[in-house]
C-alpha positions in Angstrom: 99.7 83.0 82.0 99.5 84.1 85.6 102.1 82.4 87.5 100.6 81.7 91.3 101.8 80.1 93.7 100.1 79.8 97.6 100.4 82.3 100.2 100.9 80.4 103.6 99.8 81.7 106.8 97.0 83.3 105.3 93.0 82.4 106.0 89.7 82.9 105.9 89.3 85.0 109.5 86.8 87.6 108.6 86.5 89.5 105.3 88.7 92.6 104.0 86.5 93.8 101.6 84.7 93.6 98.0 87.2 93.1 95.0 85.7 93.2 91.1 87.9 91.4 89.3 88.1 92.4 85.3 89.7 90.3 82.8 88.4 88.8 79.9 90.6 85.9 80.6 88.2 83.6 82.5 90.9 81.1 83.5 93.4 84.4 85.0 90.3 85.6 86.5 89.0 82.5 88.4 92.9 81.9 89.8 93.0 85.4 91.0 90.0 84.9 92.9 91.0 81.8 94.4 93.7 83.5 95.8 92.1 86.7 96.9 89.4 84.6 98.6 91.7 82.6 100.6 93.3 85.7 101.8 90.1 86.9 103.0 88.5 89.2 100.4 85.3 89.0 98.6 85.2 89.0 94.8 83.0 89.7 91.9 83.9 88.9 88.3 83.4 90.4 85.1 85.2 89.1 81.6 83.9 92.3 79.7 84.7 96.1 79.5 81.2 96.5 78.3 79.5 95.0 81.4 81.9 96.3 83.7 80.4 99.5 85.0 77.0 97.6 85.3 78.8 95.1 87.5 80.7 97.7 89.4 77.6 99.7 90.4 76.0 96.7 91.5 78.7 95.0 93.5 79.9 98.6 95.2 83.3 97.3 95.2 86.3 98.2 97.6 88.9 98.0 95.0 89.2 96.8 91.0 91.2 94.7 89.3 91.0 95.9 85.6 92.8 94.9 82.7 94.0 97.0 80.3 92.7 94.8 77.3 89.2 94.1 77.5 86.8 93.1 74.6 84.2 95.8 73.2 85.8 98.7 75.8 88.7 98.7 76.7 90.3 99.2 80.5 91.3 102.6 80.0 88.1 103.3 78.7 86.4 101.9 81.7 89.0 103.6 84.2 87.9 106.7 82.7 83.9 106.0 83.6 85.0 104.5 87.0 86.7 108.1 87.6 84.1 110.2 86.9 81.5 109.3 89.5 83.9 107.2 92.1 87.3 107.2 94.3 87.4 103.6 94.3 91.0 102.5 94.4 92.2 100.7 90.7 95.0 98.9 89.7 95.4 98.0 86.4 96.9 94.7 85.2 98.8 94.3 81.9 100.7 91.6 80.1 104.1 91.9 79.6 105.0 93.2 76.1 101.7 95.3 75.5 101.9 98.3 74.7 100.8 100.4 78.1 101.2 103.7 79.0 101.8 103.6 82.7 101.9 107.3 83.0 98.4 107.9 81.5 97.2 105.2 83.9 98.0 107.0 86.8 97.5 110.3 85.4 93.3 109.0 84.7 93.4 108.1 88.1 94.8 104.4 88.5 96.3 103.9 92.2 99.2 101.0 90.8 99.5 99.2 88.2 100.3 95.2 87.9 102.3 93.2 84.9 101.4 90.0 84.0 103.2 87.5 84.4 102.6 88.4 88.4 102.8 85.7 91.6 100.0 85.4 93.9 102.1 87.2 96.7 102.8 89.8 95.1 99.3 90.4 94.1 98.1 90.4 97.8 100.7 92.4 98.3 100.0 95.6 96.0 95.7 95.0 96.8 96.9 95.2 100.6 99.3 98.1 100.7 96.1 100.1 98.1 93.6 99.3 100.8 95.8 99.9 103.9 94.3 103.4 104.5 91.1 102.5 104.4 91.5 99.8 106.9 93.0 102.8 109.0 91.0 104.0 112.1 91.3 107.8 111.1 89.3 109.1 113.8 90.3 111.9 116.2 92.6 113.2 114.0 92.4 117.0 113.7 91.4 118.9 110.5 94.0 120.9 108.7 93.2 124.4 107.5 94.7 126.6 105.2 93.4 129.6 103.4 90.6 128.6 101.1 91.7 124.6 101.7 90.2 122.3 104.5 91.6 118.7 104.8 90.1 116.5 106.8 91.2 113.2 107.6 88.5 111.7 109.3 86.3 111.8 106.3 88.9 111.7 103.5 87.2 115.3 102.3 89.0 118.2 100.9 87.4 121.3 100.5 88.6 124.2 98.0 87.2 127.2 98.1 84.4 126.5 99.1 83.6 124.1 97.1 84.7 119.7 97.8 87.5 118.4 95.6 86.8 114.7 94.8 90.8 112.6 94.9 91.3 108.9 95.1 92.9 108.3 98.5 96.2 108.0 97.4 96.1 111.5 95.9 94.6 112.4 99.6 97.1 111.0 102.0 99.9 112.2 99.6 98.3 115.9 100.2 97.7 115.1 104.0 101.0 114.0 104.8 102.9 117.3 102.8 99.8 119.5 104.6 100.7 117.9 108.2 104.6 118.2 107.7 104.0 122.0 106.3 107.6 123.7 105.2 109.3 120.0 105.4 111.2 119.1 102.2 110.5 115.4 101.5 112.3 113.7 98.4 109.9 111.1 96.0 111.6 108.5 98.0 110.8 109.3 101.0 107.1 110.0 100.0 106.9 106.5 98.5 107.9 104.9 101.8 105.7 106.9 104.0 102.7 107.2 101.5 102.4 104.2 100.0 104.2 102.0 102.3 108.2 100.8 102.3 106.8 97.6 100.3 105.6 99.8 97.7 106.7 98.1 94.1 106.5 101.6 91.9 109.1 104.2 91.4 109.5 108.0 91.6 107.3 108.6 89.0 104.6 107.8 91.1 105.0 110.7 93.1 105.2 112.9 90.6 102.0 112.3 88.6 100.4 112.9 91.9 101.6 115.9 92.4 100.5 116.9 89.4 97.2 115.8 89.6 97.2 117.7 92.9 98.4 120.8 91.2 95.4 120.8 88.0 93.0 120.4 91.8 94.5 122.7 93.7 96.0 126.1 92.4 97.2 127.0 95.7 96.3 130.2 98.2 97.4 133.4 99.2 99.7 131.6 101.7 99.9 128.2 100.8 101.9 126.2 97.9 102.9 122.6 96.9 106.5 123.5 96.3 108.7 121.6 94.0 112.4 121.6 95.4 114.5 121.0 92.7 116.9 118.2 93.2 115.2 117.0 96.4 111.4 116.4 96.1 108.2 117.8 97.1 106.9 120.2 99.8 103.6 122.2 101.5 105.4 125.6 101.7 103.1 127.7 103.9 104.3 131.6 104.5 
C-alpha cells in the first residue's frame, strides 16, 4: 500500500499540467490523484497496460505515472511504445521486492523511477523536479553549434547532421549543460545537482545511462567529443 500523507501549503492556484496516472491498482491510483490534484495538476487514469496508449494519445499528457506491473502489457512494454513516437517525461513506479531492472528503465527512456511504498511528498517531489524544465522560460537563449551538431535550447531540438535527434528532456539538458560548459570536467555528482536538481533522489548511475544513450545518438564530430574522464566524470571536449 501507498503510504500518503498531506502536503501543507500546497493548493489549487492555477494548473501545472496533465498527469496519466497507470496502475492497475484502482485504490493507489485514486490516492495519487487526490494528491496530485490538490497540488495543482490535472490527471487522467488508466488501470490497464492494454488501454494505456489509447488513453495517453487522447489525454496528450505532460508526464506519466506508469507501473511496472500492469495486466495484459506490461509497463515496460508500454514505456517502450510511449518512446517510440513521444519525449514525454516517465517515471516508473514499482513495489518494493519486485523484481525491476532500474537500469533497463532508464536505458528505454524512463526519466526516474519511484518504489512503492512512497509518501505523497516525495511523489510531488520527483513529478516537480521531472517537469521543472519545462516550466522554464527558455527563451533568448542562444543556440549552440558544433560541427555537424546544433543544440537549441529554445525549442528543446538537436540537430545531427543534418538530420533532428529526438531525446527526452532530461537526456537534452544533460547534453546542453556539457555543450555550454565545453572543456569543463564535471563529476556525476555534480551533474546530478545541476541537471536534475540538488533534491534529486537517484544516484550516479543516472548519469551514466545518459551518457550513454547520448553516445548510441550522437557519435561525435571532427572536433567535438563527450569525453569520459576517468575517475572524475563527464565532459564536452571541443578541440
Amino acid at each position: 500500500m501507498v503510504i500518503v500523507r498531506p502536503i501543507g501549503g500546497i493548493g489549487m492556484e492555477g494548473t501545472l499540467g496533465t498527469i496519466l496516472i497507470i496502475d492497475d491498482d484502482e485504490n493507489i491510483a485514486d490516492i495519487i490523484k487526490i494528491y496530485l490534484e490538490s497540488s495543482g495538476y490535472n490527471t487522467r487514469l488508466c488501470y490497464d497496460g492494454k488501454e494505456a496508449m489509447n488513453t495517453f494519445i487522447e489525454c496528450k499528457p505532460d508526464l506519466v505515472l506508469l507501473d511496472v506491473m500492469l495486466p495484459h502489457v506490461d509497463g515496460i512494454d508500454v514505456l517502450k511504445s510511449i518512446r517510440k513516437e513521444y519525449e514525454t517525461p516517465v517515471i516508473m513506479l514499482t513495489a518494493k521486492g519486485e523484481t525491476f531492472d532500474k537500469v533497463l528503465a532508464l536505458e528505454l527512456g524512463a526519466d526516474d523511477y519511484i518504489v512503492k511504498p512512497f509518501e505523497a511528498k516525495e511523489l510531488i517531489a520527483r513529478v516537480k523536479a521531472v517537469l521543472r524544465r519545462y516550466n522554464t522560460d527558455n527563451r533568448g537563449k542562444e543556440k549552440l553549434n558544433f560541427d555537424g551538431l546544433l543544440i537549441d535550447i529554445n525549442s528543446y531540438a538537436v540537430v545531427y547532421n543534418g538530420e533532428e535527434i529526438k531525446m527526452p528532456p532530461k537526456e537534452f539538458e544533460l547534453l546542453y549543460y556539457l555543450a555550454n560548459n565545453r572543456n569543463r570536467v564535471f563529476t556525476r555528482e555534480q551533474l546530478l545537482c545541476e541537471v536534475w536538481g540538488y533534491d534529486y533522489p537517484g544516484d550516479s548511475r543516472t548519469v551514466d545511462v545518459h551518457v550513454k544513450r547520448l553516445r548510441e545518438k550522437l557519435q561525435g564530430g571532427a572536433n567535438w567529443q563527450i569525453q569520459t574522464v576517468w575517475g572524475v566524470g563527464y565532459k564536452f571536449e571541443v578541440k
